[in-house]
C-alpha positions in Angstrom: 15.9 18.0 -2.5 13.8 20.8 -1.5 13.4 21.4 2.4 10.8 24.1 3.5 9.0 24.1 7.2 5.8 25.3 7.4 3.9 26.3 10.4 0.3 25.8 10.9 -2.5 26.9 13.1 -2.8 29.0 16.6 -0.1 26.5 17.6 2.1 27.2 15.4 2.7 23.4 14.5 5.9 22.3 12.3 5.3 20.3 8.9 8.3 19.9 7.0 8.0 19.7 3.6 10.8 18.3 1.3 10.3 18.2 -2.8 12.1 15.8 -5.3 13.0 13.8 -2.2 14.0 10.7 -4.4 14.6 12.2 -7.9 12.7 8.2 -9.0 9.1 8.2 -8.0 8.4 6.2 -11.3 10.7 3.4 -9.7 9.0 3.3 -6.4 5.8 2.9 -8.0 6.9 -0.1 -9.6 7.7 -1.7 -6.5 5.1 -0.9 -5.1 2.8 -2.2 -8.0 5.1 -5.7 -7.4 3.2 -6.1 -4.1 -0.2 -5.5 -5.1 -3.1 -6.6 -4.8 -2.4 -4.4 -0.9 -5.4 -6.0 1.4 -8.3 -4.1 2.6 -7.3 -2.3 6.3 -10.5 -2.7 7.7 -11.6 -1.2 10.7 -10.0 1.7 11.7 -8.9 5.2 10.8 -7.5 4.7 6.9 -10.3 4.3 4.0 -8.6 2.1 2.2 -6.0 -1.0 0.9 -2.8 -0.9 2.7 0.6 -2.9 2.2 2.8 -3.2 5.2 6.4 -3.3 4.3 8.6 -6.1 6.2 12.7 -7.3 6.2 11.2 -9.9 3.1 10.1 -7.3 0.9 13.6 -6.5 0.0 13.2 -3.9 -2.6 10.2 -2.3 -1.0 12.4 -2.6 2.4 15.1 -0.7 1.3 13.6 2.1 0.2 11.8 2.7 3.5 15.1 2.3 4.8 16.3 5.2 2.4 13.8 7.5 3.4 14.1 6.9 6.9 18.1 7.6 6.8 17.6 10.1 4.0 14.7 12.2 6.9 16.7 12.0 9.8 18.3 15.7 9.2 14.5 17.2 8.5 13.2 15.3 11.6 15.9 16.6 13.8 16.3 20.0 12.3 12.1 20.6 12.6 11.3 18.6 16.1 14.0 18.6 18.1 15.1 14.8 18.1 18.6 13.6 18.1 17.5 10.0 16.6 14.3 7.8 16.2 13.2 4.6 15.9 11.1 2.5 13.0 8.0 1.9 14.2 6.0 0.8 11.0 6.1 1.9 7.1 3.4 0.5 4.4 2.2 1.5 1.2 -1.4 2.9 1.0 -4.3 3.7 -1.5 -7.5 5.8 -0.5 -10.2 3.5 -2.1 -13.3 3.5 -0.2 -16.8 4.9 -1.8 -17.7 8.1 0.1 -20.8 6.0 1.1 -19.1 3.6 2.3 -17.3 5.2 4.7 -17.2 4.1 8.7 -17.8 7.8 11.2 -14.5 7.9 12.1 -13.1 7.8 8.5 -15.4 10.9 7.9 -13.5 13.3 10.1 -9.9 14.4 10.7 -8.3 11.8 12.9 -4.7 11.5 14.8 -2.2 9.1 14.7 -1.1 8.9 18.3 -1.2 11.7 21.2 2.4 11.3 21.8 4.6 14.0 20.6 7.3 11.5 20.0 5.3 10.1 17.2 5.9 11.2 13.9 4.2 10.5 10.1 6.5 10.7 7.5 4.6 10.8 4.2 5.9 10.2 0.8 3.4 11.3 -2.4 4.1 8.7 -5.1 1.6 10.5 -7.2 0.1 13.8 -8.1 -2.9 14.3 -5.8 -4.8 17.2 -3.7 -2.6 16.0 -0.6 -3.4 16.4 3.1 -4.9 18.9 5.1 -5.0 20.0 9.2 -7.8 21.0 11.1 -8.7 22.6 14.6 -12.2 21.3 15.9 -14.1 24.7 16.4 -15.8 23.2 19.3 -12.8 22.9 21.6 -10.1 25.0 19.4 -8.0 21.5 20.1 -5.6 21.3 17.0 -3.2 18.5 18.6 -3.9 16.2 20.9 -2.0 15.1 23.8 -2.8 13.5 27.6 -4.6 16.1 28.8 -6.9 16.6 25.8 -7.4 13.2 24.2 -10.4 12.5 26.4 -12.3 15.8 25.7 -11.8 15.5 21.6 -13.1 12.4 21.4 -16.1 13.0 23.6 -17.1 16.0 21.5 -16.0 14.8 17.8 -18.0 11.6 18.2 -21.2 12.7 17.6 -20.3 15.1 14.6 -18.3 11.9 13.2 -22.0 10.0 13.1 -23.7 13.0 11.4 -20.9 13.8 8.9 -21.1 12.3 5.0 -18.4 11.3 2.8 -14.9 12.4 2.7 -14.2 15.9 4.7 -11.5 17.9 2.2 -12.3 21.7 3.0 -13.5 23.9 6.5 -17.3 22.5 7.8 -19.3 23.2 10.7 -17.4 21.2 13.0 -13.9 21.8 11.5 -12.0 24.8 10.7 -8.8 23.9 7.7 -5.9 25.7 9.1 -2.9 24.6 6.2 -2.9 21.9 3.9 -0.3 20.3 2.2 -0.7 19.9 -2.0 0.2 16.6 -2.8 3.0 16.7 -5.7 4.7 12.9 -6.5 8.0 12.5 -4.7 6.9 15.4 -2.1 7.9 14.1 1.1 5.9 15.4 4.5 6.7 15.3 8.7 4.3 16.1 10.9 3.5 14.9 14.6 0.5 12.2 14.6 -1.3 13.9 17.2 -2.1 16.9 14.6 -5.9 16.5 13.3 -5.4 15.9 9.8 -7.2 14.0 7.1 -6.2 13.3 3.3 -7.8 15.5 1.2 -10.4 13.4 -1.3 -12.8 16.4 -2.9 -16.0 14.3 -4.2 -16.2 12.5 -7.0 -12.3 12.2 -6.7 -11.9 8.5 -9.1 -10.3 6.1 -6.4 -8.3 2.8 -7.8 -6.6 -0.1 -5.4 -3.9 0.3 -8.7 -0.4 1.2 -7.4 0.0 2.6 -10.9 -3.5 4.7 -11.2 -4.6 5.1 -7.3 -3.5 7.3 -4.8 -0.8 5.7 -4.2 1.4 7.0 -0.9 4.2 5.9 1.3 3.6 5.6 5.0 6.0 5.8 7.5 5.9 6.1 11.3 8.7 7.0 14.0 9.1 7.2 17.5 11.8 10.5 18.2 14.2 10.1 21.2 
């Protein structure tokens, strides 16, 4: 493995990056590809089919498992934690139509406003990856309690104006640090970061484990 931390934006935000985290991506595509079809998420913040992984999906389990044991140096090293709890892990695929898309899947979005929360992302295949964003309005790169209310107030409105994916800098977002997406790249970052997958247009979606852009999704709770 390949640790690096990176720091992004006026804040100076962590995101560690880890390469060749597994050394088998072609295996943990398989199993994902086991539990396809994934169902649609509907509403929400994710454009796409997503597979939540439980105690019965014992292959599929243990992996997450791995990943979560196999992080806990990076997390600890990068954010300050001395342990952490499972919250949820899945397998994911960006596969809705650019005109499809709902406002809020047309912006960068967080995950939580809790610091404690944490996204640990694995790339199971070669794809432009994620990238983090400041809102130019309010210069509000992470969220937390005292911000939440004033983001959402002001990134509503540009949400319902916005078409298809966002992947670069626009008028209402500023791009400061991306994150390439390389398979068995494995990346930590707090939820409350504004960040959004990167999907440039006319990027060829799939709901194929085997062909899509197939990720792994993990989320902790640092203590």
């Amino acid at each position: 493995m390949k640790p690096a931390l990176r720091r992004f934006g006026r804040g100076q935000h962590p995101v560690v990056v880890v390469d060749n985290f597994t050394g088998n991506v072609g295996a943990i595509v398989e199993i994902a590809a086991a539990l396809a079809p994934f169902p649609p998420i509907g509403e929400g913040f994710f454009p796409g089919v997503r597979r939540y992984i439980t105690p019965e999906d014992k292959a599929a389990f243990a992996y997450a498992t791995g990943v979560l044991q196999a992080a806990g140096a990076f997390v600890g090293g990068a954010f300050g934690f001395d342990s952490y709890d499972w919250v949820e892990a899945s397998f994911s695929m960006v596969a809705t139509p650019p005109d499809r898309l709902t406002p809020p899947q047309r912006a960068p979005h967080f995950d939580s406003a809790d610091h404690a929360d944490l996204a640990i992302l694995h790339y199971l295949c070669d794809t432009e990856g994620t990238a983090f964003y400041r809102h130019r309005l309010t210069g509000i790169e992470q969220v937390d309690a005292t911000n939440t209310d004033l983001f959402v107030t002001h990134a509503r409105p540009a949400a319902l104006t916005a078409h298809g994916y966002i992947h670069d800098s626009d008028r209402d977002y500023e791009r400061i640090g991306h994150v390439e997406g390389i398979a068995d790249r494995l990346v930590i970052y707090r939820g409350a970061l504004l960040h959004s997958g990167i999907i440039p247009p006319g990027k060829e979606l799939s709901t194929d484990p085997r062909k899509g852009r197939l990720t792994a999704n993990l989320f902790v709770y640092g203590r």
